[in-house]
Every structure is written in structure tokens, then in C-alpha cells.
MITI-970969 format. One record per atom (N, C-alpha, C): residue number from 0; x, y, z; atom name; chain. Coordinates in steps of 0.05 Angstrom, whole numbers, m for minus. Example, Ala and Ser with C-alpha at 12.3 -4.5 7.8 and 13.67 -1.06 7.14 Angstrom:
2
+-----+--------+--------+--------+------+-------+
!   n !   east !  north !     up ! atom ! chain !
+-----+--------+--------+--------+------+-------+
!   0 !    264 !   m114 !    156 !    N !     A !
!   0 !    246 !    m90 !    156 !   CA !     A !
!   0 !    264 !    m66 !    156 !    C !     A !
!   1 !    257 !    m45 !    142 !    N !     A !
!   1 !    273 !    m21 !    143 !   CA !     A !
!   1 !    258 !      1 !    157 !    C !     A !
+-----+--------+--------+--------+------+-------+
END
This chain:
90
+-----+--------+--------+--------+------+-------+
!   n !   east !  north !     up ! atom ! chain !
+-----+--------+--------+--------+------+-------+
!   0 !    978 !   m162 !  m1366 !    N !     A !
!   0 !    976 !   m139 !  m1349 !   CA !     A !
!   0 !    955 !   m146 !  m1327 !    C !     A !
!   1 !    962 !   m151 !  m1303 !    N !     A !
!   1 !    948 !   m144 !  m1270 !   CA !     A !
!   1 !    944 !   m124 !  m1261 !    C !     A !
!   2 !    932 !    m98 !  m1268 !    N !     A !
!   2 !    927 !    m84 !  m1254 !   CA !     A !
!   2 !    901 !    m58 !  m1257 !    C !     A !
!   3 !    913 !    m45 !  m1244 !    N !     A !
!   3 !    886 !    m23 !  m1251 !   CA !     A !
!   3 !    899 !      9 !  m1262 !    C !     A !
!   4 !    891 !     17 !  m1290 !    N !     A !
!   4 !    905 !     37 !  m1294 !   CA !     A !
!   4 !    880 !     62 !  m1290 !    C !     A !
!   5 !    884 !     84 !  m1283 !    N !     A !
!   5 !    869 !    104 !  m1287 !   CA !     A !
!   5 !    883 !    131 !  m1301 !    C !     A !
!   6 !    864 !    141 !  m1314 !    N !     A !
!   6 !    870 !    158 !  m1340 !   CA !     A !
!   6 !    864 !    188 !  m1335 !    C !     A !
!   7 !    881 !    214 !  m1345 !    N !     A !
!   7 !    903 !    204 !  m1363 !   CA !     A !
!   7 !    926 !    190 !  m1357 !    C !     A !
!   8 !    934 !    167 !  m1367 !    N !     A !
!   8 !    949 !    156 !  m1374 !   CA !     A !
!   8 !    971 !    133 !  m1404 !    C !     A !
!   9 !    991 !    125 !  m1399 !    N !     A !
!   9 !   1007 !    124 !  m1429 !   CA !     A !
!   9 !   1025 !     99 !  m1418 !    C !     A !
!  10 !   1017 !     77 !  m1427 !    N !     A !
!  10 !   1032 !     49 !  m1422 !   CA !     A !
!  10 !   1050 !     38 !  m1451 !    C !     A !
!  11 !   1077 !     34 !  m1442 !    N !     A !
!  11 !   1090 !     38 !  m1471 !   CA !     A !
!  11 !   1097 !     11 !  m1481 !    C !     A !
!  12 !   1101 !      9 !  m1505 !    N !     A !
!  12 !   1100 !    m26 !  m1519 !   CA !     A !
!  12 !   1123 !    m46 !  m1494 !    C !     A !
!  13 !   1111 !    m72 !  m1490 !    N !     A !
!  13 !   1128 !    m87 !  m1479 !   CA !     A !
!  13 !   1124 !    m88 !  m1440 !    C !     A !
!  14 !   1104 !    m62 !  m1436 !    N !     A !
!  14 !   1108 !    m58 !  m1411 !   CA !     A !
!  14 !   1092 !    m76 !  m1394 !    C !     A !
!  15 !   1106 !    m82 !  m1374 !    N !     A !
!  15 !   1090 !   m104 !  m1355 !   CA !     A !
!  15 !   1074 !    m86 !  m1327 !    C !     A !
!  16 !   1053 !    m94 !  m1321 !    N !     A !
!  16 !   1044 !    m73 !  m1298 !   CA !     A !
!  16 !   1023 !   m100 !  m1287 !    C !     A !
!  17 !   1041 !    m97 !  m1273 !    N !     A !
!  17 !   1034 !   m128 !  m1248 !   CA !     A !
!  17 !   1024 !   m123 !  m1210 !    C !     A !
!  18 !    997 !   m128 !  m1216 !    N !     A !
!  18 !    984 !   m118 !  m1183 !   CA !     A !
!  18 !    997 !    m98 !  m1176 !    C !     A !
!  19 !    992 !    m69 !  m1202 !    N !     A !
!  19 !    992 !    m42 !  m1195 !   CA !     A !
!  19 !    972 !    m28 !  m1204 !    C !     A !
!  20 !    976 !    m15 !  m1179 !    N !     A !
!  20 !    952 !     20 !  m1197 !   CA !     A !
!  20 !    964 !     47 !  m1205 !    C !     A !
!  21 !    959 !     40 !  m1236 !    N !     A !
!  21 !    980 !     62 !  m1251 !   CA !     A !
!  21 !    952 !     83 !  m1250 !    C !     A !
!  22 !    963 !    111 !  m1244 !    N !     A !
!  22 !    949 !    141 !  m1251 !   CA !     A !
!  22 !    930 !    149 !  m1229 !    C !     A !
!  23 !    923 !    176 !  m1231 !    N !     A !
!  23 !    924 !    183 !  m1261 !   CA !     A !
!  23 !    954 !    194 !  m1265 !    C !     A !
!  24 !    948 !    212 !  m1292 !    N !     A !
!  24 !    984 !    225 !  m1302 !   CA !     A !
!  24 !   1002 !    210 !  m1297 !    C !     A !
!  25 !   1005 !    187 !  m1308 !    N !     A !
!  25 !   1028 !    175 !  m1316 !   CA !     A !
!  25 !   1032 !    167 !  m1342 !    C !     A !
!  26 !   1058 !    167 !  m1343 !    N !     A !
!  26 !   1069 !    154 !  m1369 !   CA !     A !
!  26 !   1093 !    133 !  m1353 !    C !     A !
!  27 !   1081 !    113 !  m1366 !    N !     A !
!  27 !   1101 !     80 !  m1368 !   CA !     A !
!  27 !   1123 !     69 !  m1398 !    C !     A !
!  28 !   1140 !     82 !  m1390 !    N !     A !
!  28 !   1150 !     78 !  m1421 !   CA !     A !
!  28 !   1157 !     47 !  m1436 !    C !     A !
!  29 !   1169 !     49 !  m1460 !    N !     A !
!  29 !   1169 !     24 !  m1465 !   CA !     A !
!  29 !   1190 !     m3 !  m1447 !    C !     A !
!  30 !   1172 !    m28 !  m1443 !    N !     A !
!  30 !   1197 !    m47 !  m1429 !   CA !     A !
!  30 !   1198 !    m40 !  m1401 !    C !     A !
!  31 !   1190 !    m28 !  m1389 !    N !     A !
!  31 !   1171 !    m23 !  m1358 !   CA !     A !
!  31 !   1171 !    m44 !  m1340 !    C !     A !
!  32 !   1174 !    m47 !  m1325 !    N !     A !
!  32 !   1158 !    m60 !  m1302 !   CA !     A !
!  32 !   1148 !    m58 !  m1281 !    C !     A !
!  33 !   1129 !    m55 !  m1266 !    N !     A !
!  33 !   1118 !    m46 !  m1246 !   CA !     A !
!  33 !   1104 !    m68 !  m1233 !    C !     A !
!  34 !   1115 !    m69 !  m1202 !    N !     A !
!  34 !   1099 !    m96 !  m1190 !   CA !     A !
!  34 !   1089 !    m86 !  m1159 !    C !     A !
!  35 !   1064 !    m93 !  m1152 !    N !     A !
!  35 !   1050 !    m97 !  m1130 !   CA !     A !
!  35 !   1060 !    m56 !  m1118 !    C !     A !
!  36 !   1057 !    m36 !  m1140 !    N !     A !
!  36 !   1058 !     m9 !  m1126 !   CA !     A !
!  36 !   1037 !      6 !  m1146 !    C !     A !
!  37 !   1032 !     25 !  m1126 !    N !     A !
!  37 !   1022 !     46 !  m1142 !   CA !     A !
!  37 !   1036 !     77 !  m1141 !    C !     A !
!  38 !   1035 !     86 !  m1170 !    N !     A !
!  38 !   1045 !    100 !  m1184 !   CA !     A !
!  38 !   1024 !    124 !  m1197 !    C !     A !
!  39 !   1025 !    156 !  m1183 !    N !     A !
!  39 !   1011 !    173 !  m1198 !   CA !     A !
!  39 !   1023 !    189 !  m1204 !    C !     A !
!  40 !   1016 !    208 !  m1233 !    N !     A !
!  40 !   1032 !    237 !  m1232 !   CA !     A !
!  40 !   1062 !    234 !  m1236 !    C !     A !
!  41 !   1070 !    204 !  m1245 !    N !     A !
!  41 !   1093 !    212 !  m1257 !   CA !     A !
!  41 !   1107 !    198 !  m1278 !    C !     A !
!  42 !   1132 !    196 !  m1278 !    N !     A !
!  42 !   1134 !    184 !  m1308 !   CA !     A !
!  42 !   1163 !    171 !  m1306 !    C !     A !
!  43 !   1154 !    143 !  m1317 !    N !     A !
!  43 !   1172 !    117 !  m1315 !   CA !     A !
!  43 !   1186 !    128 !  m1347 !    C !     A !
!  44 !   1212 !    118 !  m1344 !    N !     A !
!  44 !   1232 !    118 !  m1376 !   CA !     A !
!  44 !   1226 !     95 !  m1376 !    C !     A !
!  45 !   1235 !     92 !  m1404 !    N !     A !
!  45 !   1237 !     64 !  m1412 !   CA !     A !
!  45 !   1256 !     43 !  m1405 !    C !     A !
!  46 !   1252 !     20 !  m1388 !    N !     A !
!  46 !   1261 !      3 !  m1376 !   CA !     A !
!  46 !   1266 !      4 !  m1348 !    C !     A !
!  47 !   1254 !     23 !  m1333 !    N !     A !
!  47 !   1255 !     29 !  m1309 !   CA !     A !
!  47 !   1232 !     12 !  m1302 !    C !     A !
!  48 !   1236 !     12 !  m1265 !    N !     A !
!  48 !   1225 !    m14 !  m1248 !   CA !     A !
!  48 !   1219 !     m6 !  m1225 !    C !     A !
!  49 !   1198 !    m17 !  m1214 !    N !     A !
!  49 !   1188 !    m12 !  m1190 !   CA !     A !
!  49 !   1182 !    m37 !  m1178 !    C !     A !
!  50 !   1186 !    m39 !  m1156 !    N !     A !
!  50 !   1175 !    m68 !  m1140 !   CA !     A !
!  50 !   1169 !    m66 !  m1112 !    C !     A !
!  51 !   1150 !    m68 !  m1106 !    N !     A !
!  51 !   1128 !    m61 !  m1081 !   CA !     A !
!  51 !   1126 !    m30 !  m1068 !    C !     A !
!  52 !   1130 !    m12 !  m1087 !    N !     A !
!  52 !   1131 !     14 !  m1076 !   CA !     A !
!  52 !   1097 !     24 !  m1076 !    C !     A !
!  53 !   1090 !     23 !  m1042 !    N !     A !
!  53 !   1060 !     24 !  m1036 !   CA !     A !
!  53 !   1057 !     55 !  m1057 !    C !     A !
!  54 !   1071 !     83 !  m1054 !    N !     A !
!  54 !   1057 !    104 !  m1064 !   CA !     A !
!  54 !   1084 !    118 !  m1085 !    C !     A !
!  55 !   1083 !    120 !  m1106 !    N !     A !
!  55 !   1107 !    138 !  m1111 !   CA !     A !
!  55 !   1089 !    161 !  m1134 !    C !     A !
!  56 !   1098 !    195 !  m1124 !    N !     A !
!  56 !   1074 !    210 !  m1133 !   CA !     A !
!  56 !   1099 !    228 !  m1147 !    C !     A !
!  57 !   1097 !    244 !  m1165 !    N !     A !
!  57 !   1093 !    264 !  m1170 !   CA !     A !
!  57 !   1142 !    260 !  m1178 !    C !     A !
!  58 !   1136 !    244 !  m1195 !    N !     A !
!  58 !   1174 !    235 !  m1197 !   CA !     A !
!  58 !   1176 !    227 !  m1226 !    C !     A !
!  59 !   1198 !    224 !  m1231 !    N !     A !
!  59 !   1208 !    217 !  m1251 !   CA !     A !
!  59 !   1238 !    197 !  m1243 !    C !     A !
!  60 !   1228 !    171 !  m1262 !    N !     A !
!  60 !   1247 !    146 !  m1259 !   CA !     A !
!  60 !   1265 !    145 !  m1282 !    C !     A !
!  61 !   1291 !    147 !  m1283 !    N !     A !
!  61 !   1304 !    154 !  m1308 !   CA !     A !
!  61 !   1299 !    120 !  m1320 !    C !     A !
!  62 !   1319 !    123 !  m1346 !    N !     A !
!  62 !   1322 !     88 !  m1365 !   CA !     A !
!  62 !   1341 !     69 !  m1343 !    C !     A !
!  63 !   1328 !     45 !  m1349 !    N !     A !
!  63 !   1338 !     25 !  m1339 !   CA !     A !
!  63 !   1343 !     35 !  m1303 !    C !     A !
!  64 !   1330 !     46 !  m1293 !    N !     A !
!  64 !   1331 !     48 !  m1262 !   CA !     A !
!  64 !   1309 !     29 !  m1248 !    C !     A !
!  65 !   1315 !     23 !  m1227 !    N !     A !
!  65 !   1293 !      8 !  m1199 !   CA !     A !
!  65 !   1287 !     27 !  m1179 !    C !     A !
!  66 !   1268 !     26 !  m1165 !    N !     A !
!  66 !   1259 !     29 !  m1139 !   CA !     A !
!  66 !   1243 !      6 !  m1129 !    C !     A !
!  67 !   1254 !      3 !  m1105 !    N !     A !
!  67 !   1243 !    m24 !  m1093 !   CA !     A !
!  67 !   1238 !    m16 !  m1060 !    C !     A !
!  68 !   1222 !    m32 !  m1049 !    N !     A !
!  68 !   1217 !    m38 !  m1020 !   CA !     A !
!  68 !   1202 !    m12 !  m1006 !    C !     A !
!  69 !   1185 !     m3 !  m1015 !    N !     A !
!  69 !   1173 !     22 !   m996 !   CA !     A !
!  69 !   1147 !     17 !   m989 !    C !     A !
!  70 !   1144 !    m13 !   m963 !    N !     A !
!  70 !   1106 !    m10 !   m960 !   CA !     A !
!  70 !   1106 !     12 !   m937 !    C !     A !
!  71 !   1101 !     29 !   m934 !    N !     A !
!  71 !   1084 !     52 !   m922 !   CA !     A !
!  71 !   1069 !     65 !   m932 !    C !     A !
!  72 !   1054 !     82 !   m915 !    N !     A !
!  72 !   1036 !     96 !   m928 !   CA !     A !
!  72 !   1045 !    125 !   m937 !    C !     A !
!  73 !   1065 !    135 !   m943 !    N !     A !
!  73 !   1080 !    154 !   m950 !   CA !     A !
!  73 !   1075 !    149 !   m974 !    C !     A !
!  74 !   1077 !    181 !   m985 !    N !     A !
!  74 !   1086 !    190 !  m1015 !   CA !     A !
!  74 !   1104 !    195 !  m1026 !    C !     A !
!  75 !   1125 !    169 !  m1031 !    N !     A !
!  75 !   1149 !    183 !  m1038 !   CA !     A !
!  75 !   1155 !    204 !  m1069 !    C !     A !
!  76 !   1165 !    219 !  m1062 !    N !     A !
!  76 !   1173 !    230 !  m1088 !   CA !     A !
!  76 !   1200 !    234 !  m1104 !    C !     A !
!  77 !   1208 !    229 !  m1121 !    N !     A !
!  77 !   1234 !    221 !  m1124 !   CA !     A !
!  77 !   1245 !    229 !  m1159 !    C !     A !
!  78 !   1265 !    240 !  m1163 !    N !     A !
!  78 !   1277 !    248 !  m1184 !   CA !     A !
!  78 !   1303 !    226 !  m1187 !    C !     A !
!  79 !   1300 !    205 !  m1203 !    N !     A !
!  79 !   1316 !    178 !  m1206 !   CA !     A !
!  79 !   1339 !    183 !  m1237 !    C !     A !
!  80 !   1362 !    192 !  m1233 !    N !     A !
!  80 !   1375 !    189 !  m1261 !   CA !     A !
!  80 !   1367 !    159 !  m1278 !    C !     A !
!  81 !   1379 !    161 !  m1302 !    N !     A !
!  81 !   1388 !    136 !  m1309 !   CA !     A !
!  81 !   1405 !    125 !  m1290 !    C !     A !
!  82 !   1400 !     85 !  m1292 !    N !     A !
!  82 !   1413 !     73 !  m1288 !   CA !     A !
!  82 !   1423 !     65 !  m1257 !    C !     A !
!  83 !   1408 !     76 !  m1245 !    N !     A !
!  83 !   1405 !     78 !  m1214 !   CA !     A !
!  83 !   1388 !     55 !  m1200 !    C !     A !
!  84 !   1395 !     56 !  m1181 !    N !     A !
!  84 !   1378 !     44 !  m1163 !   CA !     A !
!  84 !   1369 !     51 !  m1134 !    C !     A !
!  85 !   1336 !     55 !  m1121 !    N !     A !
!  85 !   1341 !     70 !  m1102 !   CA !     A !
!  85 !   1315 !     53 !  m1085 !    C !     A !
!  86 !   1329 !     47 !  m1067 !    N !     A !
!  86 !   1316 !     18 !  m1043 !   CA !     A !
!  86 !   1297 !     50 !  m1023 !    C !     A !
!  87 !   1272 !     43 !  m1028 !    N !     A !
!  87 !   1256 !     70 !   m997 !   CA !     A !
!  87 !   1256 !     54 !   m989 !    C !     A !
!  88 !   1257 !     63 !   m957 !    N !     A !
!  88 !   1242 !     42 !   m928 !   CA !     A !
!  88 !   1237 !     79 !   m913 !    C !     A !
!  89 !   1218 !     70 !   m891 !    N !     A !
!  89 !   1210 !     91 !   m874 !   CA !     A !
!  89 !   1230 !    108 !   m861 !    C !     A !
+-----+--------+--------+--------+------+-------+
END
């Protein structure tokens, strides 16, 4: 693990959290990955993915979903089913 978590927060067995800043209020479920974003106030399923998403606040990422590509300074917020995938840009 690379990164910086702040609490409360809940990182679940297996999870990878790579040059991110998890919290606060999150939960990372098990089998996770999270790379180069930060993430507050909300809550990863298990096996869901993030990859360079500068802010994502106040969402929920269903199982086995991605979000990828959002460097701005925006807050995205986002309700992700399972099994999805959902590319932000500006």
C-alpha cells in the first residue's frame, strides 16, 4: 500500500491503494484497487477500480466496476452499478 488513508475509514482484505488518498468515510472493499486518485465519503464494492480519478466524493462503486481518467479539479460524484465501467473527463 502507497498511499495516505484518513479516518474514519475501512480497507478490505486483498485491497491495493496505490498513490491514493483514501477518506475520510470510506469503505474499500475486499480486492480493491485504487491508483494515483483520491476518494472521500464513499464506498468502493468489492473488486471495484479506480485509476487516476483526481476527486471522487460522496458515491458509491458497485462489484467489479472501474472509473478511470478524471484529472480535474472537480468532484465527481457518481452512483456506479455492478460491473460497469465509467471513463470522467471534463
Amino acid at each position: 500500500m502507497r498511499g495516505k488513508l484518513q479516518g474514519p475509514c475501512s480497507v478490505g482484505s486483498g485491497a491495493q491503494i496505490v498513490d491514493s488518498k483514501i477518506g475520510p468515510n470510506v469503505a474499500v472493499g475486499d480486492a480493491c484497487r485504487t491508483e494515483g486518485s483520491q476518494i472521500r465519503s464513499s464506498i468502493l464494492m468489492d473488486e471495484a477500480c479506480t485509476g487516476h480519478v483526481n476527486m471522487l466524493c460522496d458515491s458509491i462503486v458497485g462489484r467489479r466496476s472501474r472509473i478511470a481518467s478524471a484529472s480535474t479539479d472537480v468532484c465527481y460524484t457518481a452512483l456506479v452499478g455492478d460491473d460497469s465501467f465509467v471513463s470522467l473527463s471534463q
